[in-house]
C-alpha positions, 0 to 999 in steps of 0.5 A: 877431368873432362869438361865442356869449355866455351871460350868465346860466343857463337854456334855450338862449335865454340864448344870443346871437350878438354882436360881441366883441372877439378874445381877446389871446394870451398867451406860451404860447397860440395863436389860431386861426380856427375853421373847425368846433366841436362840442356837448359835454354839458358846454355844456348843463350849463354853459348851465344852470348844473346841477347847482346844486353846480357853480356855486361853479365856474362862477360863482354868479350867472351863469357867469364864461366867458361864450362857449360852447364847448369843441373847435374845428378851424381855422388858427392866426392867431397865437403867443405869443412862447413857443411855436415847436410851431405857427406861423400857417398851421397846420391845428389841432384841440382844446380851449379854454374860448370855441370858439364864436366866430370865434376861440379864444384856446388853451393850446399845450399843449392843440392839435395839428396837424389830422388830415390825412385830417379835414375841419375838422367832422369834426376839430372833433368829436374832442378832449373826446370822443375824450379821454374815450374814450381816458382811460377805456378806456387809462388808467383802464381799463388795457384789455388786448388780449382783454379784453372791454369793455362801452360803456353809451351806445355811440351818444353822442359820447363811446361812438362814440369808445369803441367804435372805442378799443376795438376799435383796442386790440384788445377784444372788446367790446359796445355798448349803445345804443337801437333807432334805433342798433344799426346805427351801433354795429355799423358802429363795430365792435362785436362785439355790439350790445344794444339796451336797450329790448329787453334788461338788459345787467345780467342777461344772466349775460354778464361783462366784463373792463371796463364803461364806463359814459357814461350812468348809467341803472343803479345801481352794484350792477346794473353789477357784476353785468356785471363780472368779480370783479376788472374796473374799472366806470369811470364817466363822465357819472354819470347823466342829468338833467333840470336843477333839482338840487343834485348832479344826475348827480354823485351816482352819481360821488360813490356810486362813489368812496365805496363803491370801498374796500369791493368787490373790483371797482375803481369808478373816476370818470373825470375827462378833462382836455385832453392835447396827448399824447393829441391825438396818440395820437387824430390817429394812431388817425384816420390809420390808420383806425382811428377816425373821427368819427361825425357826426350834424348840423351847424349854423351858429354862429347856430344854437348855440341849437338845436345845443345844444337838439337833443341836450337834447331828442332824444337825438342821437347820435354828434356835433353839430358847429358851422361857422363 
């Protein structure tokens, strides 16, 4: 089969297409032919390498999980001998270590039947991010209906999603984004849209019941300024980078939780892990309507390189999605 493979860290270019053998499936995994995939930031700092901390993880020298790619949407081709969920045949999304490939080997516990209103690009785009939304706002957030709710990086993968989760939860909520793409977050439902370049959400004097921080461009003190006295700031990304460090965007996660014992407000790092429940809880919220993909490009599987440049150099929003 055909599969992006990394054999070292650095720019995109560590990227190449190649024939590899197809994964074996175990016991309690499912094959499936990837139809769509689509770019995490999570490829970027794992093509990388970055920050320099994580590569006790990922491998030392070059990374272990040598394919790219974490959320695919396709047909399950084959089952383990422990699995009777899922049969050959079905249309099915989520999130598996090697999705950039024709085929990905997954936990059966980590994929659910394919939204049935989705194409397989849009379906592709929602595990790790809609996951992440869901997480951060449902769990870790217990958002309440009323509640208002602030989403810094309302534009990206994961803030389009948390936008939607939010207003389906039944917030109030309020989407910071840049110029280019207050109109998208208003289309998403937003009740307010701040545009950044124009206006601090830090200093507006207005409080929220919740803030969910994606993009970490503002120090913790300012966030809680934006908080109510009790309200949860709930951090996820942990900042921007620019690649070459040795904690990168984990400092500001690691300042969180220290510093979390001493506020009254609760600082809370999110960590999302593949969750089949909440797959489901996604594949219900698509099928009402109450949340869609917002996708910005596509790209073929040999182009994977430039899928990922694009977002590295230009700040793309809503999703990036991968055919195959």
């Amino acid at each position: 089969m055909k599969a992006i493979v990394q054999d070292r860290y650095g720019s995109p270019g560590v990227l190449e297409l190649r024939e590899v053998e197809r994964p074996p499936v175990g016991d309690r995994e499912v094959l499936v032919r990837v139809r769509a995939a689509s770019v995490n930031a999570r490829d970027w700092h794992l093509m990388r390498g970055d920050p320099y901390l994580a590569r006790l993880v990922l491998g030392l020298r070059r990374p272990k999980v040598r394919i790219r790619g974490t959320d695919f949407a396709g047909r399950v081709e084959a089952v383990g001998k422990d699995v009777t969920r899922l049969r050959p045949g079905d249309e099915v999304f989520g999130e598996a270590e090697g999705a950039f490939a024709e085929y990905v080997c997954a936990p059966a516990d980590a994929v659910e039947p394919k939204p049935a209103n989705l194409t397989f690009e849009q379906a592709a785009a929602v595990p790790l991010a809609g996951n992440t939304a869901l997480m951060g706002l449902r769990d870790l957030g217990r958002l309440r209906p009323g509640q208002r709710v602030l989403v810094n990086g309302a534009s990206g993968g994961v803030g389009t999603f948390a936008v939607q989760i939010a207003k389906a939860l039944g917030a109030e909520v309020t989407g910071v984004c840049g110029t280019r793409n207050t109109e998208l977050v208003r289309s998403l439902g937003a009740d307010h849209v701040v545009d950044y370049s124009r206006e601090d959400f830090t200093r507006t004097g207005r409080l929220h019941d919740l803030v969910l921080d994606l993009v970490g461009n503002r120090s913790l003190a300012a966030c809680r300024r934006a908080l109510t006295p009790g309200g949860p700031l709930v951090l996820s990304g942990g900042g921007v980078s620019e690649g070459g460090s040795l904690v990168g965007p984990m400092s500001l996660l690691v300042r969180g939780w220290a510093l979390s014992g001493f506020v009254r407000q609760r600082l809370l790092v999110l960590t999302a892990a593949p969750d089949r429940e909440n797959l489901a809880a996604l594949r219900e919220l698509v099928e009402s309507g109450r949340v869609t993909p917002a996708v910005d490009r596509t790209y073929p599987l040999r182009e994977v390189p430039e899928a990922i440049r694009y977002p590295e150099v230009e700040h793309a929003r809503a999703k990036v999605v991968i055919t195959v």
